[in-house]
C-alpha positions as CSV (number, residue, x, y, z in Angstrom):
1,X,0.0,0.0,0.0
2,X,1.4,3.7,-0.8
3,X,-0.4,6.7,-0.1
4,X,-1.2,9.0,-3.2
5,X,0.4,12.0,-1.3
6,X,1.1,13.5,2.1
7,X,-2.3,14.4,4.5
8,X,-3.1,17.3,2.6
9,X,-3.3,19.0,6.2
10,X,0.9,18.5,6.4
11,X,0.8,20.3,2.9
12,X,-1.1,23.8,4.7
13,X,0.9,24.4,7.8
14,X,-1.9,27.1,8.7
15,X,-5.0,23.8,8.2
16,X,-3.3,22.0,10.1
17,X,-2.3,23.8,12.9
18,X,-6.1,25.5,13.0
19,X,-6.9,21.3,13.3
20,X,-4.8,21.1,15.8
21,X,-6.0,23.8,17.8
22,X,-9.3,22.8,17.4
23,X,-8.4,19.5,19.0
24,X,-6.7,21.3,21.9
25,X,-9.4,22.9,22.9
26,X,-12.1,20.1,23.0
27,X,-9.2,17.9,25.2
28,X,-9.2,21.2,27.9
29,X,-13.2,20.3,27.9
30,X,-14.7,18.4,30.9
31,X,-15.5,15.5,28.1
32,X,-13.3,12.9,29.2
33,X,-10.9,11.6,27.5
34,X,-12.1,7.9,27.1
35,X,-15.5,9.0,25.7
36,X,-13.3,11.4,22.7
37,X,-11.6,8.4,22.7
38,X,-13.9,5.3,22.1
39,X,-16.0,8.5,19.5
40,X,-12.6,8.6,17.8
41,X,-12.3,4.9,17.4
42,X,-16.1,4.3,16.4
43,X,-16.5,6.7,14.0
44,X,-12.9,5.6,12.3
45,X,-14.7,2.3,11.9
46,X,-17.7,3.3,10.6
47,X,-15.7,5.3,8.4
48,X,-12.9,2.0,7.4
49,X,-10.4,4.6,8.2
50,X,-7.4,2.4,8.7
51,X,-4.9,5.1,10.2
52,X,-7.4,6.5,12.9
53,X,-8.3,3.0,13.5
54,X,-4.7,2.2,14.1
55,X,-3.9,5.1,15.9
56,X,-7.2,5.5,18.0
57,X,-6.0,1.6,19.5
58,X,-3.0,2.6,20.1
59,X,-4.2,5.7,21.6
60,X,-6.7,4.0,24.4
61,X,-4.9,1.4,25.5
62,X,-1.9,3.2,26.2
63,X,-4.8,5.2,28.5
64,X,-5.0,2.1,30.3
65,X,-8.2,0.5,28.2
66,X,-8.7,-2.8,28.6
67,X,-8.8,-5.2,25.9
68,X,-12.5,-6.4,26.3
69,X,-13.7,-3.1,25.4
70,X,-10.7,-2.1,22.5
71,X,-12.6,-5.2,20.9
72,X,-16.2,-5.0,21.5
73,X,-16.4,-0.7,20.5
74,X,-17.4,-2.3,16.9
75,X,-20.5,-3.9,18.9
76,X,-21.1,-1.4,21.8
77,X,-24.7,-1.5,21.2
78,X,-24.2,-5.5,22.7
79,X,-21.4,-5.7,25.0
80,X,-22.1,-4.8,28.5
81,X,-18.2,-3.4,29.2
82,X,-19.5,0.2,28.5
83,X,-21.7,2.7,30.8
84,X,-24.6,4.5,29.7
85,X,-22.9,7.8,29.1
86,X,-20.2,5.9,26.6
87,X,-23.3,4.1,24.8
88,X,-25.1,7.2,24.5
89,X,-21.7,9.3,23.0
90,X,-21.3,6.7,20.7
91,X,-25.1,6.3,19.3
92,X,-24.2,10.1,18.6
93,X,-20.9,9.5,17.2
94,X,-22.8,7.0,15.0
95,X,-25.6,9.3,14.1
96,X,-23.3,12.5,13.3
97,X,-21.4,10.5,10.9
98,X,-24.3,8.6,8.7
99,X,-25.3,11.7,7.9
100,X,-26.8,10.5,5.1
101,X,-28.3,7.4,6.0
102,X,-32.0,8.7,7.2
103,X,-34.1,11.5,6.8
104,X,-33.7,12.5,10.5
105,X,-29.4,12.4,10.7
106,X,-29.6,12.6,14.6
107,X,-32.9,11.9,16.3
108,X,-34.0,13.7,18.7
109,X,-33.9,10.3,20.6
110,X,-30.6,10.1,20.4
111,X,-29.5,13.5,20.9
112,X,-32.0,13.6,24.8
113,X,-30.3,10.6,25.6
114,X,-26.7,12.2,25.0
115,X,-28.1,15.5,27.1
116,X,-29.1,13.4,29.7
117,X,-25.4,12.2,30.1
118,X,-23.5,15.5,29.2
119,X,-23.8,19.3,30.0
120,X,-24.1,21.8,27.7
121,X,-21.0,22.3,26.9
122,X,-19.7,18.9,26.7
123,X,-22.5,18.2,24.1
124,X,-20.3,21.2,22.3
125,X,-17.0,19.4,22.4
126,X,-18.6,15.9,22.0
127,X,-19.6,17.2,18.6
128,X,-16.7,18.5,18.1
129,X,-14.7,15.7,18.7
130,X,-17.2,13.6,16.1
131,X,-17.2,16.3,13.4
132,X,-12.6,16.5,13.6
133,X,-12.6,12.5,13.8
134,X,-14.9,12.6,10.5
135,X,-12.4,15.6,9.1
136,X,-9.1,13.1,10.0
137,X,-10.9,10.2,8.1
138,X,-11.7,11.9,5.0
139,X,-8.7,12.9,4.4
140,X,-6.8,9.8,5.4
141,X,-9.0,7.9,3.1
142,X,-9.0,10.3,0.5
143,X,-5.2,10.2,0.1
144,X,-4.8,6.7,0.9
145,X,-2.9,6.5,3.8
146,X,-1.8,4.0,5.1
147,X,-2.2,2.6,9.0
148,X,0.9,2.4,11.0
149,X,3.3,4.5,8.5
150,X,2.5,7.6,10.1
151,X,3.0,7.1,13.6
152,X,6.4,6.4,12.2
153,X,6.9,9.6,10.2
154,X,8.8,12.8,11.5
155,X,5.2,14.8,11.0
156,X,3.7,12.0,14.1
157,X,7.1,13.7,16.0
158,X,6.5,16.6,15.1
159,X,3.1,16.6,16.1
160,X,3.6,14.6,19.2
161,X,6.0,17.5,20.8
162,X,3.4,20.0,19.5
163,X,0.1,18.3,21.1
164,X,2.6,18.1,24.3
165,X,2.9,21.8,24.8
């Protein structure tokens, strides 16, 4: 597998680092970190976005997540390893990303049962989190890149010792 070129973020120094700030800001939410995580990895699978996949893995369990739920995020909706508040993020991470699937995108059923969960603002960076996951997978798949090769890469450094300060 070869990518056709670069993330076309790396490409606008100015996209990316409006991306990245974006991301800063929803991880200084209250939204914890496993919920933008397990959103990340659910809507990189409904996606087949193999880097985000890859990365979002690598990403939890170096949070401490357990195997069990790594495996069972592709079948939340029947696995009993994740609480209410994680199944009701991820029926919205779901929702917000078959956009075009139904009529309706997000139900108000599903929406209620995420604001029963979340405040206001965490409803905000929730979203958030969703719509930059979808942003990541479209242009990963667009261009073709390929799982594993970029956490390799001087840009993953580089954007690791960004991300840190």
């Amino acid at each position: 597998m070869q990518s056709r070129i670069k993330n076309p973020a790396m490409h606008f120094p100015d996209a990316m680092q409006a991306a990245l700030a974006l991301s800063s800001a929803v991880e200084k939410s209250s939204l914890s970190a496993t919920i933008r995580g397990l959103v990340h990895q659910r809507v990189s699978q409904v996606n087949g976005c193999s880097v985000c996949v890859d990365m979002g893995w690598r990403n939890l369990k170096g949070a401490g997540e357990t195997d069990e739920r790594l495996f069972a995020v592709s079948a939340w909706r029947d696995a009993p390893y994740f609480t209410d508040a994680e199944r009701a993020a991820l029926a919205l991470a779901e929702a917000a990303t078959r956009i075009a699937d139904r009529s309706d995108p997000v139900p108000d059923e599903v929406w209620n049962e995420a604001a029963s969960h979340f405040s206001e603002r965490e409803l905000a960076a929730l979203t958030l989190s969703i719509a930059l996951t979808n942003l990541w997978n479209r242009l990963n798949l667009t261009t073709r890149q390929v799982a594993g090769e970029w956490v390799k890469s001087a840009a993953a450094t580089e954007w690791m010792e960004t991300a840190e300060k």
